[in-house]
N, C-alpha and C positions, 0 to 999 in steps of 0.2 A: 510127144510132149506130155502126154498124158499118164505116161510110168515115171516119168519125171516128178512132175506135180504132184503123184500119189506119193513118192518116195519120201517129198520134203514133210508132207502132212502124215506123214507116218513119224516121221523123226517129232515134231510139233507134237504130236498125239502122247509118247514115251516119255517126250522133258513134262508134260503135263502129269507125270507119275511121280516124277522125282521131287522131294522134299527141298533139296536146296534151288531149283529155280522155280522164283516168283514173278510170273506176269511175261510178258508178250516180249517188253524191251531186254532183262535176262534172258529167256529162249533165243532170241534171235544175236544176240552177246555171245551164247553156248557154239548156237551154230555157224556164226562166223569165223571164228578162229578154226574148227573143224575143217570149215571151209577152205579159208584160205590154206592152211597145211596139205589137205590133198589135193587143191589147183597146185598149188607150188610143187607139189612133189611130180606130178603130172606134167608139169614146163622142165623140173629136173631131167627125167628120165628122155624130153625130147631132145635136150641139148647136151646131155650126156652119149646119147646118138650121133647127134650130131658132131662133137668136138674131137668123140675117141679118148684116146690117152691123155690128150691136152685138158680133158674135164678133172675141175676138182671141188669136191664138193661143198656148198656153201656154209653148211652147218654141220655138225657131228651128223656121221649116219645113221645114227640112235635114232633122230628124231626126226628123220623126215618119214613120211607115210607109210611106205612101203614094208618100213623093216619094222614099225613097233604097231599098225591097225590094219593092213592088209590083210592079212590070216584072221577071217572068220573064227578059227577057234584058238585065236593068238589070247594076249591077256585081256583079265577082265578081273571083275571083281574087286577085293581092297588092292590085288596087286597092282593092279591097271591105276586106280585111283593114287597113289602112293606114287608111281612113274608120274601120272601128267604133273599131280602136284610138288614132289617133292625132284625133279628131277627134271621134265620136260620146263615145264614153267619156268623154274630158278634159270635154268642155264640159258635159256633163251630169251629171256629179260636182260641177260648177262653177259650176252654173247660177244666175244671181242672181235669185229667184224667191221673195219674201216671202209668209209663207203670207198676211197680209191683203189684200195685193194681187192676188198670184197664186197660191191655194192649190194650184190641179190642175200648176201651174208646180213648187210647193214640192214636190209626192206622187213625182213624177218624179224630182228631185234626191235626198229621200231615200228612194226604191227601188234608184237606182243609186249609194248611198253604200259600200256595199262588192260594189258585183258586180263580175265579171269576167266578162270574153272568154276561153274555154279554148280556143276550137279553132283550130288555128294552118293549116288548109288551106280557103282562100278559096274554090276550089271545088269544096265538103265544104258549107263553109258557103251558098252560092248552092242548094245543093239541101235544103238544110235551108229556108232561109226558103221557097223556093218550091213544099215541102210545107207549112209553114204557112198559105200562101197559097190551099192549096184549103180550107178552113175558113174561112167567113165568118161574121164577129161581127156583121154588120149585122142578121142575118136572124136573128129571135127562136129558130126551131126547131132550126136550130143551135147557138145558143148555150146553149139546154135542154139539146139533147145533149151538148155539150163540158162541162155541168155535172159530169155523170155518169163522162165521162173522166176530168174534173180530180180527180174523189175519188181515181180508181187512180194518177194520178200523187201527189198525196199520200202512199198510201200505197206505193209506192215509194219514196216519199222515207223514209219509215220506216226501212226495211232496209235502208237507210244509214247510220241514225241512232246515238244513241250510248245510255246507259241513262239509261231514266229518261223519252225522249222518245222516245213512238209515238202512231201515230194513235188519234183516237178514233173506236171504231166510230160511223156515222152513226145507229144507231138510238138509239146510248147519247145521244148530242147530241139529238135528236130526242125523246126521252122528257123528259131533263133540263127543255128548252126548254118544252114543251108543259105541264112541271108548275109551271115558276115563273109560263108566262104572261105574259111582258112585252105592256106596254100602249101604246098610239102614246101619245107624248110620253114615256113616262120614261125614263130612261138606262139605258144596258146596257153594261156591261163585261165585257171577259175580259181579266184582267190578264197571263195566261201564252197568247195568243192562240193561240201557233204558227202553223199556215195556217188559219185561221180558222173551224174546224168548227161552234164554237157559235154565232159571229156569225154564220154564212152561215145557221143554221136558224131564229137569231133575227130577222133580216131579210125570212127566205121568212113567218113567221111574224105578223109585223108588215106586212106588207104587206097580206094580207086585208083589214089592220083601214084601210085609204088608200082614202075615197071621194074626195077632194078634190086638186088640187093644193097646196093649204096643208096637207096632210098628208104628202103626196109631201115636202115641204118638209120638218114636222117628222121626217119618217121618217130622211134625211138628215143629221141632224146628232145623232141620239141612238144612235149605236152609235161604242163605243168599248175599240180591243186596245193593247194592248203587248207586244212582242216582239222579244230582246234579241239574237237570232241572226239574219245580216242574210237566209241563202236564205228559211226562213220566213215573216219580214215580208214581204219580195218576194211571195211564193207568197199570201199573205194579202189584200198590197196589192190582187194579179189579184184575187182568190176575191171583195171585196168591189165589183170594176168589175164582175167577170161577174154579181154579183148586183144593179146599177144603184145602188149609193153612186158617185156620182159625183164626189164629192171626198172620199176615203178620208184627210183631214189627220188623222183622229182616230185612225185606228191607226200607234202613235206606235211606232220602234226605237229600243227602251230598256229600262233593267234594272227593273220597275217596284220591287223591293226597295230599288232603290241609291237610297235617300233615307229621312232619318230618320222614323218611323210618326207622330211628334209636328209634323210639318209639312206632314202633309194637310189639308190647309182643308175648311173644309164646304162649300164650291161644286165642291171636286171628290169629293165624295161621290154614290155612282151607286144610284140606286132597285132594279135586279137585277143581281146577280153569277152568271157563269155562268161554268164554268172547269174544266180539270182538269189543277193545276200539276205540274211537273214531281217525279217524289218516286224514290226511292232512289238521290240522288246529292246532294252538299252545293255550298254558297256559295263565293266564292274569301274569300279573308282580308277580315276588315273590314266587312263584308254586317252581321254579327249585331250591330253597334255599335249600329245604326240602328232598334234595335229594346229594349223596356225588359229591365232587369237580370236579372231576374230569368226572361225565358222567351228570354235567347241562345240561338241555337244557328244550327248553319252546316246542318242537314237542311232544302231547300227548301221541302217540303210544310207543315212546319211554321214557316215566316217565313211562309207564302202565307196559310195559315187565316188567321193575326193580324192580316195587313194587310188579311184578306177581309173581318174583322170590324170592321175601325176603319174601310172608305171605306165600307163601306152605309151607306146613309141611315137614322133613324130608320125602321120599318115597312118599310124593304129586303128583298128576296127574295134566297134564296143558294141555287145548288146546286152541289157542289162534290164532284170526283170525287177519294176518296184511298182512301190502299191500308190494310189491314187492322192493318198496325203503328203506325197513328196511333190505332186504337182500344185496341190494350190498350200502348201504351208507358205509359212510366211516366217518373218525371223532371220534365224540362222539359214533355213531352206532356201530364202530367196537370195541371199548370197551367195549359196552353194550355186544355186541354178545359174547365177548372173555367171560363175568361175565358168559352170559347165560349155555358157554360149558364148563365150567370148573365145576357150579355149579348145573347143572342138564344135564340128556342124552336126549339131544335134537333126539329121534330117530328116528322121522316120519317127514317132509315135503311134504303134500298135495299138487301141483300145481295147485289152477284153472284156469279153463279157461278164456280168455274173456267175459264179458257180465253177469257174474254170478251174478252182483247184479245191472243190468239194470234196472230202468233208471235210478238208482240213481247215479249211476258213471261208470266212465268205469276204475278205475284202477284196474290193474290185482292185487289176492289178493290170498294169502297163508295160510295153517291151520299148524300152528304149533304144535307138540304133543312131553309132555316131562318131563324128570320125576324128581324130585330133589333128590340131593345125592350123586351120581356117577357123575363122567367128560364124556363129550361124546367122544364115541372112532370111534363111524363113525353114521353118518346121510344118512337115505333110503327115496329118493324122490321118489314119484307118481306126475307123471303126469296126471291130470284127463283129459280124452277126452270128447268131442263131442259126445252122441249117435248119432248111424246112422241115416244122412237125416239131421242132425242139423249141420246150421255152425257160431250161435250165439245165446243167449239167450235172450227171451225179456219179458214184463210185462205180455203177453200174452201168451209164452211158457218160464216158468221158468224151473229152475232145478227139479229134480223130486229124491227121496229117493233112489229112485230102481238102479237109475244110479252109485250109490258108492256101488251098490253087488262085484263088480273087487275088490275095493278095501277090503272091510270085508275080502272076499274070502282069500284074498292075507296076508293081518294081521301078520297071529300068533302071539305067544304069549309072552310077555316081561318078562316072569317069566325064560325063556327059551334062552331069548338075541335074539327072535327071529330068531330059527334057519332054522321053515322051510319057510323062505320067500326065494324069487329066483328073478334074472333077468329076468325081461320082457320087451317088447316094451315099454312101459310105467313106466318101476320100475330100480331104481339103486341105487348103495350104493357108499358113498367117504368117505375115512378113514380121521380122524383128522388134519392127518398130513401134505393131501393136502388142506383141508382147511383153516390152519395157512397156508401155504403158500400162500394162493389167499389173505389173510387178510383178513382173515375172514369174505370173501364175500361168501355168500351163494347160489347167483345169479343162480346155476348153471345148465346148458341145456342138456336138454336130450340128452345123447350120442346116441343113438341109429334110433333118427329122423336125417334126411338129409332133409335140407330146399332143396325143391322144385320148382322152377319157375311156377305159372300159368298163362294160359295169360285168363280163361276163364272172361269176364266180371261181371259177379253177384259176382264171388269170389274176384276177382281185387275191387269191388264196397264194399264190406263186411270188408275188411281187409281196406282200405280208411277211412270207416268208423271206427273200432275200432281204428285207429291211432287217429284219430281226438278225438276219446273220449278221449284217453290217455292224448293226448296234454291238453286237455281242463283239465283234470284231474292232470297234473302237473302246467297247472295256477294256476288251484285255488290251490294248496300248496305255488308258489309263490307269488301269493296276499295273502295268511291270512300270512307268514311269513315277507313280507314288513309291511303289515299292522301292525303288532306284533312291528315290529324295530320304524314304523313310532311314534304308542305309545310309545312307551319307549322314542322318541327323546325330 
């Protein structure tokens, strides 16, 4: 892993030479398209093996890897720059590539519908590809390792990012996944995909369950993103070639809001929903039409629930990560929420902790888990703690998998109504009825902790700090919501 990780911070180190890319989100812009051309040409070349005579190839062979950046002392210079940009780019933007026809034809066309070329020094760029080139995608053990890199490129791409969009830690996706359980053949979506965190765990996941080639098959066409920003599609489109979706047509670039909620059909309605939409920033104008009268509003988190609600399937699984102002808003919220419990058993709320998705924000943030069909008759909060010795999380000490064993342990089974879950320090249940009375605020605090006075300094200094994150965390919802009103004026 570790000529790996040198390779990529070598490539980072060069675009930091080059005049035309500016800043972390550019570099990481440069190297995704790079990327994705030689994973793809690396899927080419195995199924070109594999097919024989019957292979044909998806793009002109100009442009796949092999024949125009593999040769270390192939082009470079203005010549190379004058190819990607007057030649590779145009036609590839352009490419006439029907997804029924050609779908790995069409994934190509729209992964490079809005990229660019930033670096304007040809040979800048020859040394960039020809670090790429010591990384081979052919070779599985490899491409395991480059897993593990691509997460930290993700989350670089984070701290570029703007509010509202940051990574999700892998363990948080990794828990989510492992409780809803998708099954080979049913459909899986993540409607706000980004770079693909939950479908990549949903895939590693479903895979286990692939004895057969006819499974291989169905495993293939039942994952399904949308994502309306063109780097992260990109970054998605790679994330699900590196994990062998060999024709990624289904994670689609697009607003999945931008259409009205009453003209989702039942065939495109998905068995699990796994997601954590974008929340403390709003809609551009006209988003909230598309959705009924009376639960408008331009807050993203809260169009996402409603449309989470309407595409599951009857007996749909949902787990859904929002932040702690969806539970006790009020408004529009608690109509949303009244929709959510009437029309699916909202049975799990996850608590996290502080810090779980530092540095990118500090708002406290919830896993929602829940099933459509049935009205909920009572909601079982977890509260996740702190492992021992920890009394925050940070870039450097993230969440870790092994930490949600309490919860697995704790579980059982929804087939069952969950009957052997029990009260614990951490675990409790509120029947329906006091929840319509709170109005359906969900806010609700651990009975069984009794706040505490410390006077020790490091903890007084820890807690200081997570306030200030918050605060700074409910600014930035009331600047992009001014900002929203000031547009609109």
């Amino acid at each position: 892993m570790s000529s790996i990780s040198t390779v990529i911070k070598s490539i980072q180190d060069i675009m930091r030479k080059d005049a035309g890319v500016d800043g972390d989100a550019q570099r990481l812009g440069q190297l995704s398209w790079l990327l994705f051309l030689k994973i793809f040409d690396a899927q080419e070349e195995a199924l070109e093996f594999e097919q024989g005579e019957a292979y044909r190839e998806p793009i002109p062979d100009a442009y796949l890897w092999r024949f125009w950046a593999a040769d270390p002392q192939g082009m470079t210079g203005e010549e190379l720059l004058s190819f990607i940009n007057d030649e590779l780019f145009p036609d590839l933007k352009n490419l006439t590539a029907p997804i029924t026809t050609n779908p790995r034809g069409f994934v190509v066309k729209e992964a490079f519908s809005d990229a660019f070329n930033y670096m304007k020094n040809g040979t800048l760029l020859r040394q960039v590809i020809n670090k790429l080139n010591e990384i081979d995608f052919t070779r599985s053990e490899e491409r395991h390792l480059f897993g593990d890199i691509y997460e930290q490129i993700l989350r670089d791409l984070q701290s570029a990012g703007n509010a509202g969009e940051f990574y999700t830690p892998r363990a948080v996706t990794q828990f989510m996944v492992n409780r809803v359980n998708p099954r080979l053949g049913e459909s899986v979506l993540d409607p706000a995909c980004g770079t693909g965190g939950f479908l990549a765990n949903a895939v590693d996941h479903l895979r286990a369950q692939v004895k057969t080639s006819t499974d291989h098959a169905t495993l293939q066409q039942q994952i399904h993103g949308v994502e309306k920003k063109q780097l992260p599609h990109l970054l998605c489109t790679t994330n699900m070639l590196l994990h062998g979706i060999e024709v990624p047509v289904q994670i689609r670039h697009d607003n999945t809001l931008n259409r009205p909620l009453a003209d989702w059909d039942e065939d495109e309605q998905r068995d699990v929903i796994i997601t954590n939409p974008p929340f403390g920033g709003t809609e551009e104008d006209g988003i909230e039409k598309n959705f009924p009268a009376d639960t408008q509003t331009r807050e993203t988190a809260d169009l996402f629930l409603q449309l989470i609600i309407e595409v599951l399937k009857e007996n749909g699984r949902a787990a859904v990560v929002l932040p702690d102002g969806t539970l006790f808003g009020e408004g529009v919220k608690t109509k949303i929420k009244k929709l959510l419990l009437e029309s699916c058993n909202l049975h799990t709320i996850v608590r996290l902790p502080n810090g779980v998705f530092n540095p990118y924000t500090g708002i406290k943030t919830n896993l929602l888990f829940f099933t459509k069909g049935q009205p909920t008759r009572e909601v079982w909060f977890y509260e996740h703690p702190y492992p021992p010795g920890v009394k925050n999380y940070s870039k450097t000490r993230p969440m870790k998998f092994d930490e949600f064993q309490a919860e697995i342990d704790w579980w059982g089974e929804e087939a069952d109504g969950f009957s052997a879950r029990v009260e614990t320090e951490q675990a409790w249940k509120v029947g329906i009825d006091a929840i319509i009375a709170r109005n359906y605020n969900l806010d609700l605090r651990n009975p069984h902790v009794v706040e505490q006075e410390s006077h020790d300094p490091d903890e007084l200094l820890a807690n200081y700090a997570r306030q200030q994150a918050e605060i700074q965390g409910l600014r930035d919802q009331l600047r992009a919501i001014l900002a929203g009103a000031l547009n609109r004026a």
